[in-house]
PDBQT receptor file of N, H, CA, C and O in Angstrom, charges set to zero:
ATOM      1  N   UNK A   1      -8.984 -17.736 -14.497  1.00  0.00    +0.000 N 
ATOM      2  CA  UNK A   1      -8.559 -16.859 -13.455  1.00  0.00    +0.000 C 
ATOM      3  C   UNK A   1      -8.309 -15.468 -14.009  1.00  0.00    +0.000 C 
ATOM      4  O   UNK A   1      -7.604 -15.326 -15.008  1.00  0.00    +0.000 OA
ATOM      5  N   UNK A   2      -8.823 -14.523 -13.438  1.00  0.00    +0.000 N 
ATOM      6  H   UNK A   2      -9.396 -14.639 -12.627  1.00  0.00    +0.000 HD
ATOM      7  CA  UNK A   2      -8.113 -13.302 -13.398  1.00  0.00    +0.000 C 
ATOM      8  C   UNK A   2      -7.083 -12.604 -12.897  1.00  0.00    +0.000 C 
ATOM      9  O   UNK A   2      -6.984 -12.575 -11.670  1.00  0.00    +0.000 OA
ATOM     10  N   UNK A   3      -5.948 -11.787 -13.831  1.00  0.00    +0.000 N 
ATOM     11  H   UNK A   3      -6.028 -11.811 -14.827  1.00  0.00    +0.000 HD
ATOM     12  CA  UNK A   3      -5.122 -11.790 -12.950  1.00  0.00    +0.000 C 
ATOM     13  C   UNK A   3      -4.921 -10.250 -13.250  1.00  0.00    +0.000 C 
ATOM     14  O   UNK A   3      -5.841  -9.784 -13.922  1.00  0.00    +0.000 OA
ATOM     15  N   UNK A   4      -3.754  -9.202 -12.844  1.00  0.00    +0.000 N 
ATOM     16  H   UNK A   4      -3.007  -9.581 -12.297  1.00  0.00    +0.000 HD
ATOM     17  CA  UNK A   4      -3.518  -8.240 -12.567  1.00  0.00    +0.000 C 
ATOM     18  C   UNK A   4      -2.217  -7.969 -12.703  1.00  0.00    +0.000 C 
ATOM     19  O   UNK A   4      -1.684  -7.557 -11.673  1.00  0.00    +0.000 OA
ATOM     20  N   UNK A   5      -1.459  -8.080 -13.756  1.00  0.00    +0.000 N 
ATOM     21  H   UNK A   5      -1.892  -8.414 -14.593  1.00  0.00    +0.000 HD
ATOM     22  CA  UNK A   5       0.238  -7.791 -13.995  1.00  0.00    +0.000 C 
ATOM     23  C   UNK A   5       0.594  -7.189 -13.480  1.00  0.00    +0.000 C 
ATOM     24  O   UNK A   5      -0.349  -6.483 -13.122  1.00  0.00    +0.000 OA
ATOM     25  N   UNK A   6       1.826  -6.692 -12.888  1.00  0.00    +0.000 N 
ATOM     26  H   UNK A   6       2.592  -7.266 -13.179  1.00  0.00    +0.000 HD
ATOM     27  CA  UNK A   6       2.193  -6.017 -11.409  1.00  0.00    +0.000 C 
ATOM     28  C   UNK A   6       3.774  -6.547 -11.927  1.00  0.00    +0.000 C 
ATOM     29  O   UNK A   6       4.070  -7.679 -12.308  1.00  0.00    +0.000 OA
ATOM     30  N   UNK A   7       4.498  -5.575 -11.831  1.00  0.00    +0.000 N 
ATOM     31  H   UNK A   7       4.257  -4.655 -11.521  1.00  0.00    +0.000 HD
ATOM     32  CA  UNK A   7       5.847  -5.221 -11.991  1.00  0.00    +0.000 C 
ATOM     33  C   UNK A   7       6.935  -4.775 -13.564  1.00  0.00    +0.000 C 
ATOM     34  O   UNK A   7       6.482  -4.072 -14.467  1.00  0.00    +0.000 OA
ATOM     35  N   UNK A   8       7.881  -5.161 -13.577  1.00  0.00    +0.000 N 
ATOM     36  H   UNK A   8       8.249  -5.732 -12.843  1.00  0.00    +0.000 HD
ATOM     37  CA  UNK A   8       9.006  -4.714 -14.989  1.00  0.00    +0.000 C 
ATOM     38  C   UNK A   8       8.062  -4.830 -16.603  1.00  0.00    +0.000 C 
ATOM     39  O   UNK A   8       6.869  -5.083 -16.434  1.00  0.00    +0.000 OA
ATOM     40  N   UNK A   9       8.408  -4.703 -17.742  1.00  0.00    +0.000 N 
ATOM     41  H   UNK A   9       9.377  -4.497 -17.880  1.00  0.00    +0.000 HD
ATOM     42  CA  UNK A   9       8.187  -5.236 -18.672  1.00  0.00    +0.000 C 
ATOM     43  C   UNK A   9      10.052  -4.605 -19.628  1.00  0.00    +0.000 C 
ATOM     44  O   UNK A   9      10.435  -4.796 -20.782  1.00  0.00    +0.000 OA
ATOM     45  N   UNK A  10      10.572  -4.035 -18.722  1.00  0.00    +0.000 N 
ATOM     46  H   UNK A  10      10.261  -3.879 -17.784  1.00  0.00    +0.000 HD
ATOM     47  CA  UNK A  10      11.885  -3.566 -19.466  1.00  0.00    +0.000 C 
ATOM     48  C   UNK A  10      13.259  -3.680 -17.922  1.00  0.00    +0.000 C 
ATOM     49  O   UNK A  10      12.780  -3.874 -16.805  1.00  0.00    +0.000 OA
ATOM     50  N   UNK A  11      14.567  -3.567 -18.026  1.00  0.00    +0.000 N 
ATOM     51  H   UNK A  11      14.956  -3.409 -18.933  1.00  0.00    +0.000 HD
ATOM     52  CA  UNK A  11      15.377  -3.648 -17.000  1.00  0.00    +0.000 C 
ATOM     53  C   UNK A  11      15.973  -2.328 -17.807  1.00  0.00    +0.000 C 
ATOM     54  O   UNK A  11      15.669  -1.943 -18.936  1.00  0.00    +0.000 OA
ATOM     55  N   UNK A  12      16.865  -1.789 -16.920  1.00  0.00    +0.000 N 
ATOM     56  H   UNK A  12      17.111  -2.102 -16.002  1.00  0.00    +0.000 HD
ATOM     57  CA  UNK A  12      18.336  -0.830 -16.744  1.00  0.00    +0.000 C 
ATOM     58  C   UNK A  12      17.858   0.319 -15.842  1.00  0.00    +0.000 C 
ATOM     59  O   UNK A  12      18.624   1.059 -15.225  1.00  0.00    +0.000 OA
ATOM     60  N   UNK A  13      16.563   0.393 -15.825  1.00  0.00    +0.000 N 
ATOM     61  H   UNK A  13      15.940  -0.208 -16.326  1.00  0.00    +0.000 HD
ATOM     62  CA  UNK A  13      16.494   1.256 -14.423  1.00  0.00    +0.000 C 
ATOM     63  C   UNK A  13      17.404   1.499 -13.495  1.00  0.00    +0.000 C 
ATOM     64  O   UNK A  13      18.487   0.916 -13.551  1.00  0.00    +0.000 OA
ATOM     65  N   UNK A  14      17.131   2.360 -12.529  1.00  0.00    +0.000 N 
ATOM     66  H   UNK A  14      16.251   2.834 -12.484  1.00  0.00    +0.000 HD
ATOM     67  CA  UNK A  14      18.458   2.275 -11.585  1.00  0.00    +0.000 C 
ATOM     68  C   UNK A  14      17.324   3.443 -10.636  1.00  0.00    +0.000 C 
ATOM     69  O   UNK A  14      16.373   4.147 -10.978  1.00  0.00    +0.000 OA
ATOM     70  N   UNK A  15      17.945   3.211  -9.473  1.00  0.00    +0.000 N 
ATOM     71  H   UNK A  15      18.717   2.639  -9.195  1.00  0.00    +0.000 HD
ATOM     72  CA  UNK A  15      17.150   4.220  -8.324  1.00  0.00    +0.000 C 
ATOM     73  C   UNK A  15      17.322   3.450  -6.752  1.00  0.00    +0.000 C 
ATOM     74  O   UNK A  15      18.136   2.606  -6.376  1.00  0.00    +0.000 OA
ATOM     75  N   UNK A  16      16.082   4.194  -5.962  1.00  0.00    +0.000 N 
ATOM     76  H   UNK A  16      15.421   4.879  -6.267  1.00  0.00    +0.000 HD
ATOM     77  CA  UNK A  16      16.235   3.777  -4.802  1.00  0.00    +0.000 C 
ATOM     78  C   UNK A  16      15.059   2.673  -4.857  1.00  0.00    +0.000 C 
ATOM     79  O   UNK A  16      14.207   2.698  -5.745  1.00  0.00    +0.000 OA
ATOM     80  N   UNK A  17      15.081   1.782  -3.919  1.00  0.00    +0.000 N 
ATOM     81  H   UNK A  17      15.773   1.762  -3.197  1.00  0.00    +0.000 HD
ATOM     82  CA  UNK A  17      14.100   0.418  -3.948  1.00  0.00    +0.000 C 
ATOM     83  C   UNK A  17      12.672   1.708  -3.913  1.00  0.00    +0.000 C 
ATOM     84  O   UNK A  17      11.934   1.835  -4.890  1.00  0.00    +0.000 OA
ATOM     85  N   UNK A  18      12.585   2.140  -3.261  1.00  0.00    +0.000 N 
ATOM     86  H   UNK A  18      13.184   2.037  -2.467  1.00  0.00    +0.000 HD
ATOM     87  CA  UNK A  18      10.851   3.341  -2.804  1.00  0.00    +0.000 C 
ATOM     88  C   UNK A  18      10.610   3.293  -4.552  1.00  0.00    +0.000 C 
ATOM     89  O   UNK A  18       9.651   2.689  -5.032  1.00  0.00    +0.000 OA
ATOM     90  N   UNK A  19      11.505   3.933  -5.301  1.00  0.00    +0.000 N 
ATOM     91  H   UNK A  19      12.285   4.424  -4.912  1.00  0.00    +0.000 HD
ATOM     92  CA  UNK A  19      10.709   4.637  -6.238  1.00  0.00    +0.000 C 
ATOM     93  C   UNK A  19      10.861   4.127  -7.175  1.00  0.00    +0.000 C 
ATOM     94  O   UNK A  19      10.199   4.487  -8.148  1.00  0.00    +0.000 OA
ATOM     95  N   UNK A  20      11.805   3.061  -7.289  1.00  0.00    +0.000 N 
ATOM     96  H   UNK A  20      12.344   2.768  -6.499  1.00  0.00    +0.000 HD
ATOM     97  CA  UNK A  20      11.627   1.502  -8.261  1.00  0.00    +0.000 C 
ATOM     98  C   UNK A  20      10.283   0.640  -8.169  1.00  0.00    +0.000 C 
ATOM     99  O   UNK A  20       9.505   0.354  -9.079  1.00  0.00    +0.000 OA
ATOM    100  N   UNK A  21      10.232   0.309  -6.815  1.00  0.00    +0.000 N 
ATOM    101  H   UNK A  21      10.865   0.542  -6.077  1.00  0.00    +0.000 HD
ATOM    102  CA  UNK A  21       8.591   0.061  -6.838  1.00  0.00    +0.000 C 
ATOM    103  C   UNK A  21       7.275   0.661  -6.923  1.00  0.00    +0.000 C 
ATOM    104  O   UNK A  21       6.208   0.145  -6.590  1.00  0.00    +0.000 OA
ATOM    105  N   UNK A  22       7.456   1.689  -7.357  1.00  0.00    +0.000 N 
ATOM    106  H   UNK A  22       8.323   2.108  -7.627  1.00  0.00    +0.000 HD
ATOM    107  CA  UNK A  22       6.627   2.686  -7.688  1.00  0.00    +0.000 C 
ATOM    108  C   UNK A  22       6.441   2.388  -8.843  1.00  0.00    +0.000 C 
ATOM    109  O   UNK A  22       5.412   2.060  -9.434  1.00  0.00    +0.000 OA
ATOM    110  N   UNK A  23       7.913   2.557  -9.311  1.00  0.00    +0.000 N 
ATOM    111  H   UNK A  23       8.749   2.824  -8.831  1.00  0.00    +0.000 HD
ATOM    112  CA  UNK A  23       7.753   3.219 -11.452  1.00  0.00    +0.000 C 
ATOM    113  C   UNK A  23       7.121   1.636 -12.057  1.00  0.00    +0.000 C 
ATOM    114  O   UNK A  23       6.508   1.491 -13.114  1.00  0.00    +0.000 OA
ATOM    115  N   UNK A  24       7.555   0.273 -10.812  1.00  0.00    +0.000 N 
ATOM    116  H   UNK A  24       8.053   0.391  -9.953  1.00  0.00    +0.000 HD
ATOM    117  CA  UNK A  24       7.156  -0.850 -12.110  1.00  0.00    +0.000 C 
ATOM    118  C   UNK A  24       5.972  -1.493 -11.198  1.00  0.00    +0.000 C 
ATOM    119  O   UNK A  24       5.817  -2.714 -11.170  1.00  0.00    +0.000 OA
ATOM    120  N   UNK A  25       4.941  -0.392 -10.271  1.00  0.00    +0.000 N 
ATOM    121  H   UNK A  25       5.066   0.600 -10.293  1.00  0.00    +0.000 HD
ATOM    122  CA  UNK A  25       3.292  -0.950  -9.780  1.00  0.00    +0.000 C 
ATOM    123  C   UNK A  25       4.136  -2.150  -8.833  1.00  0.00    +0.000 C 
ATOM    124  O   UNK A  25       3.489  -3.187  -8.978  1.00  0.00    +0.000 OA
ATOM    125  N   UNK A  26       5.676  -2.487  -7.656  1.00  0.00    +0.000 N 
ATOM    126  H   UNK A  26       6.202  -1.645  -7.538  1.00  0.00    +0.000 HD
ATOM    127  CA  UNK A  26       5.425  -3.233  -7.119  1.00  0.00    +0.000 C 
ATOM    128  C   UNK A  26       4.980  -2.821  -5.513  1.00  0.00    +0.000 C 
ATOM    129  O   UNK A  26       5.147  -3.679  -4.645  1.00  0.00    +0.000 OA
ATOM    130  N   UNK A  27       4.446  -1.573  -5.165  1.00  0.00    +0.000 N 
ATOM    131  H   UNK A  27       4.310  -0.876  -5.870  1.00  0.00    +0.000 HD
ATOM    132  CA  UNK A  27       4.565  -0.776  -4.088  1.00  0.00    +0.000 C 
ATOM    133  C   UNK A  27       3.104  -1.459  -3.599  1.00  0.00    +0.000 C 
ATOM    134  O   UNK A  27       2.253  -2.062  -4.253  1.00  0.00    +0.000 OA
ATOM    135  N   UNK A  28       3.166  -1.157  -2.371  1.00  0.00    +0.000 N 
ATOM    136  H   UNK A  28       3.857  -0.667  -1.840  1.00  0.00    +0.000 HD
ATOM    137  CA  UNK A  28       1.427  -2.024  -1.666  1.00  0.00    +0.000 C 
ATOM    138  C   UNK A  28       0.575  -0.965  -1.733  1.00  0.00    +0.000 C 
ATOM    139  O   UNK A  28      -0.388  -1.022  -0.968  1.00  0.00    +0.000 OA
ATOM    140  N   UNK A  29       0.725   0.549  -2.861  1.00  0.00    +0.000 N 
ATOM    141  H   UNK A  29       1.507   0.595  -3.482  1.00  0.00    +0.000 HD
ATOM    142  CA  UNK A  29      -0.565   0.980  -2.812  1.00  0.00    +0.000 C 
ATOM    143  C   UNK A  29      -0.931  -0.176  -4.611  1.00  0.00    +0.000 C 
ATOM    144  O   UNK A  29      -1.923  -0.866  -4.847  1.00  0.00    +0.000 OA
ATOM    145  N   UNK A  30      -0.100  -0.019  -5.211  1.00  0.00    +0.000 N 
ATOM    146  H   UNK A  30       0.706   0.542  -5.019  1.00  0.00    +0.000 HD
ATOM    147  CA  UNK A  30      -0.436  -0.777  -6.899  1.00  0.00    +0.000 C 
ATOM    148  C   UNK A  30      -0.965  -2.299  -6.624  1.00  0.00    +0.000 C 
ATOM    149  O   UNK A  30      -1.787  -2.746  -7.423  1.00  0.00    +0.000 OA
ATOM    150  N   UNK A  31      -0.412  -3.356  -5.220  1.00  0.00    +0.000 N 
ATOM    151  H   UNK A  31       0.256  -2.993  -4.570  1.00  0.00    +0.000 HD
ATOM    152  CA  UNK A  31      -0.859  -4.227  -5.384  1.00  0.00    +0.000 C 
ATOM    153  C   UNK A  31      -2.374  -4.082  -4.610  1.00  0.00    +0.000 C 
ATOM    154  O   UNK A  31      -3.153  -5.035  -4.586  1.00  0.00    +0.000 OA
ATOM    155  N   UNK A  32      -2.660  -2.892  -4.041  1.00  0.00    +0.000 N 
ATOM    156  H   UNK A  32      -2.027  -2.118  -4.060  1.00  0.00    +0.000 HD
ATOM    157  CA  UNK A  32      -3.895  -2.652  -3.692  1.00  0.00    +0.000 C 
ATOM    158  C   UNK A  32      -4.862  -2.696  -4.800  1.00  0.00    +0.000 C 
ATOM    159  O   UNK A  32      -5.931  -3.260  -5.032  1.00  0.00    +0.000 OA
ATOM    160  N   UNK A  33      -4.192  -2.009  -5.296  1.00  0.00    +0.000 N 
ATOM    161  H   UNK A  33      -3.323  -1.551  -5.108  1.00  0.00    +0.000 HD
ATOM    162  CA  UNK A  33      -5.315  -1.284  -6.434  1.00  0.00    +0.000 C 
ATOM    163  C   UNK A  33      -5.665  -2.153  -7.297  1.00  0.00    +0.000 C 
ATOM    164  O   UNK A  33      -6.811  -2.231  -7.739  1.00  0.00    +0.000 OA
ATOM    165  N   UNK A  34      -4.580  -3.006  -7.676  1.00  0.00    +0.000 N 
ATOM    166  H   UNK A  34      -3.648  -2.942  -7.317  1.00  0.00    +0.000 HD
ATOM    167  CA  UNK A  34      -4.725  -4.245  -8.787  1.00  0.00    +0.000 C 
ATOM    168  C   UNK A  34      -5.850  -4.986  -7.843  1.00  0.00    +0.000 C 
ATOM    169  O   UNK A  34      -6.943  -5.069  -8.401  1.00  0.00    +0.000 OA
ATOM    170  N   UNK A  35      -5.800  -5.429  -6.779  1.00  0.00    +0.000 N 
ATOM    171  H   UNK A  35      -4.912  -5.362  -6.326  1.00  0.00    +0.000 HD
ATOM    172  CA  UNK A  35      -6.721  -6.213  -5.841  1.00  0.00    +0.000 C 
ATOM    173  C   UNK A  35      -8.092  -5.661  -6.332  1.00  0.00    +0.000 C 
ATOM    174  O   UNK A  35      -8.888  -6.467  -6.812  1.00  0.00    +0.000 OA
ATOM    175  N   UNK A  36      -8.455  -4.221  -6.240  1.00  0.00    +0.000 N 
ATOM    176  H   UNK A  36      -7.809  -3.565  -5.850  1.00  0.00    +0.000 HD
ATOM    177  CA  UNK A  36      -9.150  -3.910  -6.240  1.00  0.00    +0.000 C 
ATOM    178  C   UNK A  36     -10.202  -3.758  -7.246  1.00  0.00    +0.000 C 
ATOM    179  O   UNK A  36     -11.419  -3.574  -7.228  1.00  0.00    +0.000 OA
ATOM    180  N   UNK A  37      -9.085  -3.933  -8.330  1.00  0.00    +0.000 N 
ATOM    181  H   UNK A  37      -8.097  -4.082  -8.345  1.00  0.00    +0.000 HD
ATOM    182  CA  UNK A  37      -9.469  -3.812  -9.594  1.00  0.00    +0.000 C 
ATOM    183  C   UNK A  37     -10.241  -5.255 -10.109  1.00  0.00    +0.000 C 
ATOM    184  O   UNK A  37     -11.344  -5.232 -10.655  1.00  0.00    +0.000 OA
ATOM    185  N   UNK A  38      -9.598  -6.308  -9.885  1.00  0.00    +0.000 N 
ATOM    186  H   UNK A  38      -8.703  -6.326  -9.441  1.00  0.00    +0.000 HD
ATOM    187  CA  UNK A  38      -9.709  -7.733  -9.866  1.00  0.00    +0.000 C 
ATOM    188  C   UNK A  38     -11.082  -7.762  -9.357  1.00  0.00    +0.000 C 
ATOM    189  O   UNK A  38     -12.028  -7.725 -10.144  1.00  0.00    +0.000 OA
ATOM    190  N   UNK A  39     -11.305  -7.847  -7.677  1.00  0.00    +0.000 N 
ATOM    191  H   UNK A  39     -10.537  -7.878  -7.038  1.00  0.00    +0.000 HD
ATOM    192  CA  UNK A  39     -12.651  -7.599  -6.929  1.00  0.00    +0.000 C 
ATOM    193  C   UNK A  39     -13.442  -7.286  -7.457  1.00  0.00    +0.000 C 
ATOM    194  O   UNK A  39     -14.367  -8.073  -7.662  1.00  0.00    +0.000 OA
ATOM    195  N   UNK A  40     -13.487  -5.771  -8.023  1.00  0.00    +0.000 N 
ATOM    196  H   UNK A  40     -12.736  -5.132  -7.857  1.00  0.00    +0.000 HD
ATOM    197  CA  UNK A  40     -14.665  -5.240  -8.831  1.00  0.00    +0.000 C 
ATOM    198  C   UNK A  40     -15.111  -5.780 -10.134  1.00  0.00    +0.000 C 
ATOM    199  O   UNK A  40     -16.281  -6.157 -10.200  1.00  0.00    +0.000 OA
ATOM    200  N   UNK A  41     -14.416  -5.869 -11.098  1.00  0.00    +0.000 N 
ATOM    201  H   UNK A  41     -13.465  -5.563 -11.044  1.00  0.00    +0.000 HD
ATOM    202  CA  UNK A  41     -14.537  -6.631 -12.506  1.00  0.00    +0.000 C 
ATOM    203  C   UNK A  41     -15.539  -7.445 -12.240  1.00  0.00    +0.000 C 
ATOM    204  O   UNK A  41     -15.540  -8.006 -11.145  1.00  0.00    +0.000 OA
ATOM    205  N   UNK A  42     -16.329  -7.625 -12.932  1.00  0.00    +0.000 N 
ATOM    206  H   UNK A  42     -16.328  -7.169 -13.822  1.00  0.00    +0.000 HD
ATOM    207  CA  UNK A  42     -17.231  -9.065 -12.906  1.00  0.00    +0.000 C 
ATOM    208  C   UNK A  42     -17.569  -9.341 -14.131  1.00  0.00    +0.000 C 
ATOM    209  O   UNK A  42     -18.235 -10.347 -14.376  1.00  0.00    +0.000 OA
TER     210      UNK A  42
């Protein structure tokens, strides 16, 4: 299987949920893109 890592690799962050899921790719444009990325690969 291929997969596409998507979120933390460190904690103590601190912020608002928007731009927390931003900084660690969990926002639905990053799980887009990972999708997308996956799709294309062959």
């Amino acid at each position: 299987m291929r997969v596409s890592p998507l979120g933390t690799d460190r904690f103590g962050q601190t912020g608002d949920l928007i731009d927390l899921y931003d900084t660690y790719r969990l926002d639905a444009a990053a799980i887009i893109d990972a999708m997308a990325e996956l799709f294309l690969k062959r």
